[in-house]
Phi, psi and omega in degrees: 000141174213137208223125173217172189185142143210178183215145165266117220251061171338064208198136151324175157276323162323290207295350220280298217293321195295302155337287137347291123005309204244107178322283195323319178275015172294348188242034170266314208234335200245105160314331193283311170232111178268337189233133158205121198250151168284164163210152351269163218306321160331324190276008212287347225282006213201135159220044187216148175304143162192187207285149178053038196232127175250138169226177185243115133287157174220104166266144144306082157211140188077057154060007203216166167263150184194141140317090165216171193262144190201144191230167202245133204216356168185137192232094139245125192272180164289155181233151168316109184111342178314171139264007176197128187269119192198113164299141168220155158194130171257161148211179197218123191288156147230188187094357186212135174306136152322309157314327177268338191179118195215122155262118180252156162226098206246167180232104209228130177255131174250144176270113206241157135239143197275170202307340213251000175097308213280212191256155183194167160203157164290160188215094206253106167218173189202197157202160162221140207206142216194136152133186180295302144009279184303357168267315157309312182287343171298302191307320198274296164240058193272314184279335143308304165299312193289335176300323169283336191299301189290341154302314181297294161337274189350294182279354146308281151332301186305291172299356179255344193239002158282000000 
């Protein structure tokens, strides 16, 4: 299964990526995953995303809540001197052998400039999901996740241009 959305965002690409990142403001703007805690709970000392950091999301979906481990699997910021400035993050569910059930979820903000001279970025994200597993999970929640994915952009957007 594979899923993609993007939005154009009336926002730096900074403040966009900082905003992103920091957990604590998820149940201010994403209806999708409103909560995200570290894990493990030890690990609580951050509420901001960061490379090799596992966390338990809880999405909204099916009239329910669910859970799942997700770990941050790749963090790149633009470095001084790019020619195109573009924030990244991945993360990867856990909890399932790789051979049964394998996830990317990446999230990449580009730094545009908009017609008028100021700043905007795009804002690009997806899931991709590969194994025997992910033909069950399409079927049962597929249209749920793409539905949350593209919300999740949507409100993203929303909060930043608010």
């Amino acid at each position: 299964m594979q899923i993609r959305t993007e939005v154009l965002i009336k926002a730096s690409a900074e403040a966009t990526w900082n905003w992103l990142i920091e957990t604590s403001h998820w149940p201010e703007w994403n209806t999708f995953i409103p909560q995200a805690e570290p894990y493990p709970e030890s690990a609580s000392g951050t509420s901001q995303l960061e490379l090799g950091t596992s966390w338990r999301f809880i999405a909204n979906m099916r009239g329910g809540r669910w859970k799942s481990m997700q770990k941050v699997t790749l963090l790149e910021e633009p470095k001084a001197g790019d020619a195109k400035r573009i924030y990244r993050i991945y993360w990867a569910v856990q909890g399932y052998p790789n051979f049964l059930f394998r996830t990317v979820r990446y999230n990449e903000i580009e730094e545009v400039e908009a017609d008028d001279g100021g700043r905007e970025c795009i804002y690009r994200t997806g899931e991709d999901q590969s194994g025997p597993l992910a033909w069950f999970i399409k079927w049962v929640f597929g249209s749920h996740v793409e539905k949350g994915i593209n919300d999740w952009a949507k409100d993203l957007k929303s909060a930043m241009e608010s």
